[in-house]
Structures are given as structure tokens and as C-alpha cells.
N, C-alpha and C positions, 0 to 999 in steps of 0.2 A: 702568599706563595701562589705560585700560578701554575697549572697543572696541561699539559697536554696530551690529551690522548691520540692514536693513531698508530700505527706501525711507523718503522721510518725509510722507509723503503718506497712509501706511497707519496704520490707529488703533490698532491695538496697537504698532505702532513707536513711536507719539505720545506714549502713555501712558508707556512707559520712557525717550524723549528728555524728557519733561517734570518728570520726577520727577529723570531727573541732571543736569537745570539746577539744582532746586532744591537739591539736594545739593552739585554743583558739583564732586565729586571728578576729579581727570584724568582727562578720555575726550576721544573721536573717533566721529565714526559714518560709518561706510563704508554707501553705497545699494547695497541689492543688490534682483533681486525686482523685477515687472513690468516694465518701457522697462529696467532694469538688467541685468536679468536675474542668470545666478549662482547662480540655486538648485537645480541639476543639477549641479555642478559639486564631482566631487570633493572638494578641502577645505571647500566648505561643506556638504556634506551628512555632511563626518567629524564636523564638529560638530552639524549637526541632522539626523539621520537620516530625520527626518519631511520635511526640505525646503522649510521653515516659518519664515518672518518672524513675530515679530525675535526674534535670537541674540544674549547677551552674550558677549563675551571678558574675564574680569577678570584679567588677567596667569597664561592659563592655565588658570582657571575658567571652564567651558564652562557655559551654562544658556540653554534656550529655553521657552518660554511666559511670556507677558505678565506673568501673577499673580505665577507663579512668580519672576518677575527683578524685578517689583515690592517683594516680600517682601526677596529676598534684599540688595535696596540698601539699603530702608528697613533690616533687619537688623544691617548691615555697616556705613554709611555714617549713618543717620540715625538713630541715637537719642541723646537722648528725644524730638526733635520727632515724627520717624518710626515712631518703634518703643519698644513700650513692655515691660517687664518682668513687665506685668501680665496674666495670662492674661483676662482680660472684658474689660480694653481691647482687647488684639489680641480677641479674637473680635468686638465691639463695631466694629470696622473691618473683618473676615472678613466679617458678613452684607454690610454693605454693595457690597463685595468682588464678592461674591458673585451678588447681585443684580444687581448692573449687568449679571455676564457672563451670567446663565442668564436674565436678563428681560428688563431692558430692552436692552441691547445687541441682545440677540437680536431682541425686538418690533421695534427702529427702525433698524439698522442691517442688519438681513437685510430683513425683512419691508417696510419705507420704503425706507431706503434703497438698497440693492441692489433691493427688488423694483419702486421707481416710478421714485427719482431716475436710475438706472445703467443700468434697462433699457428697452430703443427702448419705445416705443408699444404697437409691433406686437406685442411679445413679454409685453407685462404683463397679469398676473391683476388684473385690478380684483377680485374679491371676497377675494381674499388682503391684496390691499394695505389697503381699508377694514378688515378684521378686526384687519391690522397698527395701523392709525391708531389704531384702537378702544382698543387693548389696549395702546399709549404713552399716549394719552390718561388711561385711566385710570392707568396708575403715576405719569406726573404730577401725577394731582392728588392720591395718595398720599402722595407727595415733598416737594408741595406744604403739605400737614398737618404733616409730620414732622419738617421743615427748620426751623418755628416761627421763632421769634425771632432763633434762633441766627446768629452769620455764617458757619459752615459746620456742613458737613454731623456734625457730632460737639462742637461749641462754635464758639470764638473762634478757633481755628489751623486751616492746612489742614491736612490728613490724608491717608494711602492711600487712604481713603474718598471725599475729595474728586475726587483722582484720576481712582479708575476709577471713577466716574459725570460727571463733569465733563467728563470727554475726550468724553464723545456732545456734549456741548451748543452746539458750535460750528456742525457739521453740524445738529442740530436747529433752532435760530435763524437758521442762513444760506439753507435749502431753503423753498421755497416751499407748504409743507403751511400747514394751519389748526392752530392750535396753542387751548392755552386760554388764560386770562387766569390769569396764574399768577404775580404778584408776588411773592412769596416767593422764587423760584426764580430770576425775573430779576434781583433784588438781586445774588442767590449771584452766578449768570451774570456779571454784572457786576463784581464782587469778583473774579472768575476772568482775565478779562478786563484788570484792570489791572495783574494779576502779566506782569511780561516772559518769565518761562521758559514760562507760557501761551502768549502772543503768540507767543513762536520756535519753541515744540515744535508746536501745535496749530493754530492760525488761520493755516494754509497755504491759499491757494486751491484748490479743487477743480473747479471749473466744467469744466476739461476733462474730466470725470467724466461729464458728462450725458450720457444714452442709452450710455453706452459699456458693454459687457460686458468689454471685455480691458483693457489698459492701453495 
């Protein structure tokens, strides 16, 4: 049995509930982490020392960070759909990977959304946050070019890649920013959207989120 912990609410939690839908192997996910609380607490911090959603437990198998437990399911759990033998396909899914967490994630989830949607009025950097907007904007329209014809982000299946970029887009399209005209993107989006392990892992209301700094 494979055990996840995390709120689900949280996006890197989302990311690893959305992928062991799609895999489907026996698990559970226990909320721990913000209104939960739990992440001070001795046996979870024997498993993450950092004190850090989300944790897997795979009968014993301890591993935290998002990427990190992405891999190791796609690894264990999902190949060929998941995981490929092929050292330039995995890497071919690495940048991508990769990207989401050192850019965009970073640009729209720190800089948007933690810096406009999550924090009061009172306390937001309006020149931080247009630079934030600025700087989504354009990897969008990057995304936008590169995604072509394909129905996702790497051909005709989803992918890790799909994943960890995919998982910002619900937050992106549900917040009330200017966004571009980016059809290409809102296909994928849409494609995303009708998968149900999407729908269960991801497309959680947040609205109680607004202005809030804590949980």
C-alpha cells in the first residue's frame, strides 16, 4: 500500500495525487500540513526531516520532493506509458520537468499567485507582481509555440511532462489575471480537464485562499 501525505489542496501534493490516479496502484493519502497540521511531529519529520509536504510511503519506502516521487512512480509503477528505457526520452521529459519547477512554477505560483492572489492588498508589491505577470506571460507564449499541433506536451499521450506543467493550469485559468490568447494551450487545458484523475487530484476549490497568508 502506498501512502501519501500532504493536504490536497497543496500543488506539489496535487502533482503526486494526480499521477497515482493515473497509475492507479494501491494507495491512500493521509492530509497532514496547514488546517492539518502534523509536520512537527515526530514520526513525520522521521520521514521528512525538512518538515515538508508531500511525503510518500511505499510499504516502507520513504521519499519526499515532488520531482523526486514523480520519477520514482513513473519508474516503479508506469512504464512504458510513464517511463521510458530511453535515456533522451527521459531527458526529453527532465527539461520539461524541469522548467515548470525553476520557471514557471516559480514566475506564477510564487510571484501571482502567492504574491497577488494569497496576499491581502495591504501587503502586495505591485511592481513584483506585474514583473511576475510579465515573465508567465511570456513563457506562455513560449509554450504556446512549442506545444504545436501536438495533443500534449511530448505527442499524442500524457506524460510526466504533462504533469508538472499541467498542474499550474487550473490555478492559472481559475484566478482572475489577464492572461493571453493562447489557444494552443487551452486545447491541452482542456484535454487536461476531461481526464478524471485531473478533475479528483487538481481542480479542488481554492477561493478560501484569497488574501490569506496562512492556512
Amino acid at each position: 500500500m502506498i501512502t501519501l501525505y500532504g493536504r490536497k489542496t497543496a500543488f506539489n501534493v496535487q502533482k503526486v495525487a494526480w499521477l497515482l490516479r493515473e497509475l492507479d496502484p494501491p494507495h491512500r493519502h493521509i492530509e497532514v500540513g496547514g488546517e492539518f497540521g502534523g509536520l512537527d511531529e515526530p514520526d513525520f519529520r522521521a520521514m521528512n526531516p525538512h518538515g515538508k509536504i508531500p511525503v510518500l510511503d511505499d510499504d516502507g519506502t520513504i521519499l519526499w520532493e515532488s520531482q523526486a516521487i514523480l520519477r520514482y512512480l513513473a519508474a516503479r509503477y508506469g512504464a512504458p506509458g510513464f517511463w521510458s528505457d530511453d535515456a533522451i526520452q527521459r531527458a526529453r521529459v527532465d527539461q520539461w520537468m524541469d522548467w515548470s519547477q525553476t520557471t514557471f512554477s516559480r514566475d506564477f505560483l510564487i510571484g501571482v499567485f502567492w504574491g497577488w492572489y494569497r496576499t491581502p492588498p495591504d501587503l502586495q508589491d505591485t511592481d513584483a507582481i506585474e514583473a511576475a505577470l510579465g515573465r508567465v506571460s511570456a513563457s506562455v507564449q513560449k509554450l504556446e509555440a512549442l506545444i504545436g499541433n501536438q495533443s500534449y506536451l511530448l505527442g499524442e499521450t500524457l506524460s510526466l511532462a504533462d504533469i508538472a506543467v499541467g498542474v499550474n493550469f487550473f490555478r492559472y485559468y481559475e484566478i482572475d489575471i489577464q492572461r493571453l490568447d493562447a489557444p494552443r494551450i487551452a486545447a491541452w487545458y482542456g484535454r487536461l480537464t476531461e481526464r478524471a484523475p485531473y478533475q479528483e487530484a487538481v481542480m479542488i476549490p481554492f477561493d478560501y485562499m484569497k488574501g490569506r497568508l496562512d492556512f
